[in-house]
C-alpha positions as CSV (number, residue, x, y, z in Angstrom):
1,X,-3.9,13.4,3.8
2,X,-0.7,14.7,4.6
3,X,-1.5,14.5,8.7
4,X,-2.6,10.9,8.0
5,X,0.6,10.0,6.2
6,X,2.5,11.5,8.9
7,X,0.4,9.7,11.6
8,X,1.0,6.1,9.9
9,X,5.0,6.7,9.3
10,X,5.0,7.7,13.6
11,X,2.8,4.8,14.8
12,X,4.6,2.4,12.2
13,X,8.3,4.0,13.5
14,X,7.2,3.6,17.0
15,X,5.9,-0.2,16.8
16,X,9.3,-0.5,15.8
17,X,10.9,1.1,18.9
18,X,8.7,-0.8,21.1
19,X,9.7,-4.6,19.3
20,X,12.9,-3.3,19.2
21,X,13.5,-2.1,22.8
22,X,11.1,-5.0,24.0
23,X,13.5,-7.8,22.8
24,X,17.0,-6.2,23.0
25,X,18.0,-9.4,24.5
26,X,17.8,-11.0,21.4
27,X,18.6,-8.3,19.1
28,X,22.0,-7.9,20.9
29,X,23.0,-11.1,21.0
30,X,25.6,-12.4,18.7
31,X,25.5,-14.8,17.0
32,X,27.4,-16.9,14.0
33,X,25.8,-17.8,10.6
34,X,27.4,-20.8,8.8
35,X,26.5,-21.6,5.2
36,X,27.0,-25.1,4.2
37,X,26.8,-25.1,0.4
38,X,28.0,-28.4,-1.3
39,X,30.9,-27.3,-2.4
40,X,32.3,-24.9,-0.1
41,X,31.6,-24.0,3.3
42,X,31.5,-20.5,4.7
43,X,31.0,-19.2,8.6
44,X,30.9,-15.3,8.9
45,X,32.2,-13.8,12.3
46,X,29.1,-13.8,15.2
47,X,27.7,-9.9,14.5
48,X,24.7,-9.0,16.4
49,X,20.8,-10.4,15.7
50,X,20.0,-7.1,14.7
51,X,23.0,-6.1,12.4
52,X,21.9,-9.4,10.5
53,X,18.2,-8.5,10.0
54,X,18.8,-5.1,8.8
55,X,21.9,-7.1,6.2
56,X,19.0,-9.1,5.3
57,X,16.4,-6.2,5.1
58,X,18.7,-4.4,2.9
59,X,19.0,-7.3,0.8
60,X,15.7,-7.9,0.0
61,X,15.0,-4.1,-0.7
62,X,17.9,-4.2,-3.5
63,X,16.6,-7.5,-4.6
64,X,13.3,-5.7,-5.0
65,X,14.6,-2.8,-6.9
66,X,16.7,-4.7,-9.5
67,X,13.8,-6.3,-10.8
68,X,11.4,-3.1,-10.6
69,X,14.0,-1.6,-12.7
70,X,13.6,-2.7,-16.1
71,X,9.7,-2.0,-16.2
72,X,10.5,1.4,-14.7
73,X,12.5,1.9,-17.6
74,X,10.0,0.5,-20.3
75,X,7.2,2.8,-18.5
76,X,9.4,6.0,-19.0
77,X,9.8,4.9,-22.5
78,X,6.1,5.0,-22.5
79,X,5.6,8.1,-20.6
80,X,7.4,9.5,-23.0
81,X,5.5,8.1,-26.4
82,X,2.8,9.3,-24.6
83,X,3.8,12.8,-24.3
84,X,5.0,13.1,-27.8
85,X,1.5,12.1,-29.0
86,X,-0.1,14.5,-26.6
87,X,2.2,17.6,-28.2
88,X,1.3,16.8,-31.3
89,X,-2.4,16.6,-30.8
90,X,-2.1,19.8,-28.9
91,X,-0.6,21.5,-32.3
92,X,-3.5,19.6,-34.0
93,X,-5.9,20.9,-31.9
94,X,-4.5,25.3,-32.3
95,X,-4.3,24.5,-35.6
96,X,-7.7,23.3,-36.1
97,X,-9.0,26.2,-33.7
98,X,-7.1,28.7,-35.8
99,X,-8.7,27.5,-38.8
100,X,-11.8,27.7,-37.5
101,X,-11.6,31.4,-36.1
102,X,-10.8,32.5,-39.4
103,X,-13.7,30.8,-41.6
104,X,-16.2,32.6,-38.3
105,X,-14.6,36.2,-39.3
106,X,-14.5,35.8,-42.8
107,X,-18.2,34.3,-42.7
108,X,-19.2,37.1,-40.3
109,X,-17.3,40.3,-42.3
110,X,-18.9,38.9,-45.5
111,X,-23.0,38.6,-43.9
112,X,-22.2,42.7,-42.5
């Protein structure tokens, strides 16, 4: 599993290279994005194509991640109810095992 996960990330990285290298034209180029809200109107500085869609790219993956984040922590929560439950049940379980060790000696010493 580990050679195919390694496999995809390479293919996947070099369809990148190749869209990147085969339009470097346009990636290159600058240009200026203006934002015409109806109140105010803002114009940032011509950056390259490709310094915008990795801005962009960026954005979305934080966008993304802010609202992952509170399930991620209500699933930790959970994880760790879960655990608690399953540390308890263990001491049930010796306990009960234990218990049940005893009663088979004492039955057994007492039938000798």
């Amino acid at each position: 599993m580990k050679k195919v996960k390694s496999a995809f990330w390479l293919l996947l990285a070099g369809f990148l290279l190749i869209l990147f290298f085969s339009n470097l034209d346009y990636f290159l180029k600058p240009q200026a994005i203006d934002m015409n809200l109806i109140f105010k109107k803002y114009t940032v500085s011509a950056l390259p194509n490709a310094v915008i869609s990795l801005l962009f790219f960026g954005g979305g993956l934080l966008i993304a991640f802010l609202s992952n984040l509170p399930e991620r922590y209500r699933l930790q929560k959970t994880i760790r109810d879960l655990k608690s439950t399953i540390a308890s049940q263990s001491t049930r379980v010796e306990n009960y095992d234990a218990g049940t060790k005893t009663i088979i000696e004492n039955s057994t010493t007492t039938n000798s």
